[in-house]
C-alpha positions in Angstrom: -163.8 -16.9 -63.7 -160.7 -15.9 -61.6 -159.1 -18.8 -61.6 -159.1 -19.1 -65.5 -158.6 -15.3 -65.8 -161.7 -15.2 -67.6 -163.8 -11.6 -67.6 -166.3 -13.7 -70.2 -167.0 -16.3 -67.0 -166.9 -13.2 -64.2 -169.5 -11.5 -66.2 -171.4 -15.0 -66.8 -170.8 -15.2 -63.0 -172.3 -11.8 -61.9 -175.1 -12.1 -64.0 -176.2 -15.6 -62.3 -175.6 -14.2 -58.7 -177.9 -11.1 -59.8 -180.5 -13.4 -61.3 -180.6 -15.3 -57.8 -181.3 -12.0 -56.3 -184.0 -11.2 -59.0 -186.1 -14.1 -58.7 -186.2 -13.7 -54.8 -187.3 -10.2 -55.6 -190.0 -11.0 -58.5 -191.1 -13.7 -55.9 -191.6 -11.5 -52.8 -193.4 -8.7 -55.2 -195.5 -11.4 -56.6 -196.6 -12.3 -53.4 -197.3 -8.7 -52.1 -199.3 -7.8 -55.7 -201.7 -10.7 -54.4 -202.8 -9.1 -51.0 -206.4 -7.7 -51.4 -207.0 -3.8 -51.1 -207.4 -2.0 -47.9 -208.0 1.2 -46.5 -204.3 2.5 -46.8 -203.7 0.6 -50.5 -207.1 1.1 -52.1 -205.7 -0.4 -55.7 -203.8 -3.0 -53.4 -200.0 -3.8 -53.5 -200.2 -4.2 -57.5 -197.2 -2.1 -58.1 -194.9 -4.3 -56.5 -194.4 -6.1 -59.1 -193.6 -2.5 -61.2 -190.9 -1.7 -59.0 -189.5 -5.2 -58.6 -188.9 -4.8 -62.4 -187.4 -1.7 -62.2 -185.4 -2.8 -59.6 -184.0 -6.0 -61.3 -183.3 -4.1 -64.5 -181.7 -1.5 -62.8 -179.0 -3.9 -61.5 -178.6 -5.8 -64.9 -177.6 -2.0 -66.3 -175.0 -1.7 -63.2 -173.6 -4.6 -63.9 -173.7 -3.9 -67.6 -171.8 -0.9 -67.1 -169.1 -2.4 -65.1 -168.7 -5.5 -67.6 -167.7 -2.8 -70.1 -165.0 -0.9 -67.8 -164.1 -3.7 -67.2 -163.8 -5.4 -70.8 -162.2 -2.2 -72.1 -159.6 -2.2 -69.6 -158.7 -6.2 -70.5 -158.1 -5.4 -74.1 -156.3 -2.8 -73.3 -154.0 -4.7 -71.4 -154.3 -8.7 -72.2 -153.7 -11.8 -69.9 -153.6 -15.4 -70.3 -157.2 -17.2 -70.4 -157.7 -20.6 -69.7 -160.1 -21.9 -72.3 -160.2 -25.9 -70.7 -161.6 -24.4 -67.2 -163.5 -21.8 -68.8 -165.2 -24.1 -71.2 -166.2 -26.4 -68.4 -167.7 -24.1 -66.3 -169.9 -22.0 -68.8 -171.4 -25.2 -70.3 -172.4 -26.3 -66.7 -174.3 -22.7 -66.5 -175.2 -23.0 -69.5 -177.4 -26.0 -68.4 -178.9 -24.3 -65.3 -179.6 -21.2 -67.1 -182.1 -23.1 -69.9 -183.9 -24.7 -67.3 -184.9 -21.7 -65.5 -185.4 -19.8 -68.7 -188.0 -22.8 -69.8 -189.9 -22.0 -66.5 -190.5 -18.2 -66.5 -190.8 -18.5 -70.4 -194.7 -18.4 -70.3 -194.9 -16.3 -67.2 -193.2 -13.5 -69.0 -194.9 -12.6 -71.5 -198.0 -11.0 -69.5 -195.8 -10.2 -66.4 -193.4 -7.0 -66.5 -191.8 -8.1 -63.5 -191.9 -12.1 -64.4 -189.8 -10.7 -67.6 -187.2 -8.7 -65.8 -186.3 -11.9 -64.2 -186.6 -14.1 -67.4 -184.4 -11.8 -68.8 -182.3 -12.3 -66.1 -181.9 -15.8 -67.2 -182.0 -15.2 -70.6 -179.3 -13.2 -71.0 -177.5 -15.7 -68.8 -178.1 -18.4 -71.2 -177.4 -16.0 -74.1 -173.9 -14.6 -72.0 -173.2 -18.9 -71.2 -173.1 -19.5 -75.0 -171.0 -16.6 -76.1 -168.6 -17.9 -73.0 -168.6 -21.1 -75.0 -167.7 -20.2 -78.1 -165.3 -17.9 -76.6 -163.7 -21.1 -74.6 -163.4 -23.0 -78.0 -161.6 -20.2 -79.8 -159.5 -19.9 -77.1 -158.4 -23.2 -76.6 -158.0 -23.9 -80.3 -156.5 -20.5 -81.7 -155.1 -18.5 -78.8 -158.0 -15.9 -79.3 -157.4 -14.3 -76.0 -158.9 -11.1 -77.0 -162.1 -12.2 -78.1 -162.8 -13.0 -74.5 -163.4 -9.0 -73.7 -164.9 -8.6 -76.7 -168.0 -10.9 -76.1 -167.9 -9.3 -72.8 -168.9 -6.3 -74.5 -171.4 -7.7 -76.6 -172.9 -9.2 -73.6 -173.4 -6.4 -72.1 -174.5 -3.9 -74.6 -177.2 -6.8 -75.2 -178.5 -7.1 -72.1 -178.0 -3.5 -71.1 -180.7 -2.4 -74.0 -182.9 -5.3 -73.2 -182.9 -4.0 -69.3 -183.5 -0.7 -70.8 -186.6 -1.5 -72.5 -188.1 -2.7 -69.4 -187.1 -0.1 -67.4 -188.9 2.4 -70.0 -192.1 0.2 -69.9 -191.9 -0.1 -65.8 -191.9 4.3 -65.7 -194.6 4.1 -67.9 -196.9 2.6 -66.1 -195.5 4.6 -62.5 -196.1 7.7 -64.6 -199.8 6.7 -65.3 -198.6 6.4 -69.6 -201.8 6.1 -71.5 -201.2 2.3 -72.9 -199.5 2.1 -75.8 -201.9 0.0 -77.5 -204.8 2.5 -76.7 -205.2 5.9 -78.5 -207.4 8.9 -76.7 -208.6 10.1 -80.0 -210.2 7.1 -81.3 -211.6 6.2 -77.5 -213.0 9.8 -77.9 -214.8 9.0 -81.2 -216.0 5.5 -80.1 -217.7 7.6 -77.2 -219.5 9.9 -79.5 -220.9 7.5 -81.8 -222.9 5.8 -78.4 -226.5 7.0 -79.2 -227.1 9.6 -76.1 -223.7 11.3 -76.0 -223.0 14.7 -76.7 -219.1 14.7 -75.5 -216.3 13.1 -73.7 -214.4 16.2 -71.9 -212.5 14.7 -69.4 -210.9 11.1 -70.2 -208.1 9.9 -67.7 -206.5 6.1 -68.8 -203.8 4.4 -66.8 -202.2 1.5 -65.6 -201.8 0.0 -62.3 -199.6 -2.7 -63.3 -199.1 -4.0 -66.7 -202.4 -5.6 -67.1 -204.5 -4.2 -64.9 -205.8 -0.5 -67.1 -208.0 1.8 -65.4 -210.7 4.5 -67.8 -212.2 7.4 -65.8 -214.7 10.1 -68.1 -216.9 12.7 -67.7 -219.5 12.2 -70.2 -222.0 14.9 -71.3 -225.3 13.2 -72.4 -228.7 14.4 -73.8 -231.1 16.0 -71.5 -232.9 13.1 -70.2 -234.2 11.9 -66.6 -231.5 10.3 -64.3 -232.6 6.8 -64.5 -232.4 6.7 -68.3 -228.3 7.3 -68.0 -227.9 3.9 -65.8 -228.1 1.6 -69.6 -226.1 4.5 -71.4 -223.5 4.1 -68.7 -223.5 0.1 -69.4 -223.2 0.6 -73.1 -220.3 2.8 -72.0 -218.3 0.6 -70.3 
C-alpha cells in the first residue's frame, strides 16, 4: 500500500492484520466458553465469547475511523497511485480473504463472536474488490481520486456492520430480554396453563447469544405441594 501510494490497499492492509488478531481472539474465547462451570463461574466462561465480539468490533470501528481521516485528508490533497502494484496485490488478498470467509460462513450465523470475525473477513473480501475496481480505473483513466473515495465507502460499511454487533454484544452484557421474545405474550401463555392465577415476577436473559435463561414467580391455585411438581413441567 505504501509503496503504490495506495490508502485503498493500507486500509485493505489494516483490515487483514486486524482480522489475524480477531480470529486468535474468537479462538481463545471459544475455547474458554467451553470450560464447564465452577464455583467462581457458576454460568461458566460463556461470555467470552460476548466480549471477544465486542472486542473485535470495537477495533474494526477504530480502524474505520482512521480510514476516514485518513481518506479525507488524501482528497484533500492528491498523490500519484500506482494502479499495476495495487491491482496485484488486492487480487492476491482478495483470494485469501474468500477462503476464510467460506470457513466461518456457517459458524456465523449462530455465533456472535464467530460473526465479528466473519465480518472481519468479510469486509476484507468486500474492501479487496472495491481495491480492484479502484486499481482498474486507475490504471485505465487516471481516477486517482476514486482511490479515497472507496476508502470511505469501505469504511462507513464496515463501520455500521461493526456497529450492529456491537449493539447485539451490549444486549446480551445488559441482560436485553431477546428480541425475538415478548414479556407480554410469555405472561399470557402463563395464564392460560390450567392452575395459574398470575406471573408477577418474570426475569429473561441471555448468557450468550444462544444460551436464554427464564426465571418466574408463579402464583397458583390453593392446592397441596406435590400437586405443583406437573404444573411446574407444564411450565417449562
Amino acid at each position: 500500500g505504501m509503496l503504490s501510494g495506495s490508502l485503498s490497499l493500507i486500509s485493505d492492509a489494516l483490515h487483514n492484520f486486524s482480522d489475524g488478531i480477531a480470529i486468535i481472539i474468537s479462538y481463545l474465547a471459544l475455547r474458554l466458553s467451553r470450560r464447564p462451570a465452577n464455583r467462581q463461574y457458576t454460568f461458566g466462561l460463556k461470555r467470552a465469547q460476548v466480549l471477544a465480539a465486542i472486542i473485535n468490533s470495537g477495533v474494526l470501528l477504530a480502524v474505520c475511523v482512521y480510514l476516514l481521516r485518513e481518506a479525507v485528508d488524501k482528497l484533500l490533497h492528491p498523490q500519484p497511485v500506482e494502479g499495476g502494484l495495487m491491482l496485484l496485490v488486492a487480487t492476491f488478498g482478495l483470494a485469501a480473504n474468500l477462503v476464510g470467509t467460506w470457513l466461518l460462513h456457517r459458524g456465523a450465523k449462530h455465533n456472535l463472536n464467530i460473526r465479528s470475525a466473519y465480518l472481519h473477513l468479510l469486509s476484507d473480501a468486500v474492501s479487496s474488490v472495491a481495491v480492484i475496481i479502484g486499481a482498474i480505473a486507475i490504471k485505465l483513466f487516471g481516477l486517482t481520486w476514486i482511490d479515497p473515495v472507496l476508502s470511505i465507502l469501505i469504511a462507513i460499511y464496515v463501520g455500521w456492520e461493526s456497529w450492529k454487533i456491537i449493539q447485539s454484544a451490549l444486549d446480551v452484557l445488559m441482560l436485553k430480554v431477546p428480541g425475538n421474545i415478548t414479556l407480554e405474550e410469555l405472561e399470557i401463555k402463563l395464564k392460560e396453563v390450567p392452575g395459574v392465577c398470575d406471573a408477577p415476577h418474570i426475569h429473561l436473559w441471555q448468557v450468550d447469544d444462544r444460551d436464554i435463561h427464564f426465571e418466574a414467580h408463579i402464583a397458583v391455585d390453593d392446592a397441596l405441594l406435590s400437586a405443583t411438581a406437573p404444573l411446574a413441567g407444564q411450565i417449562e
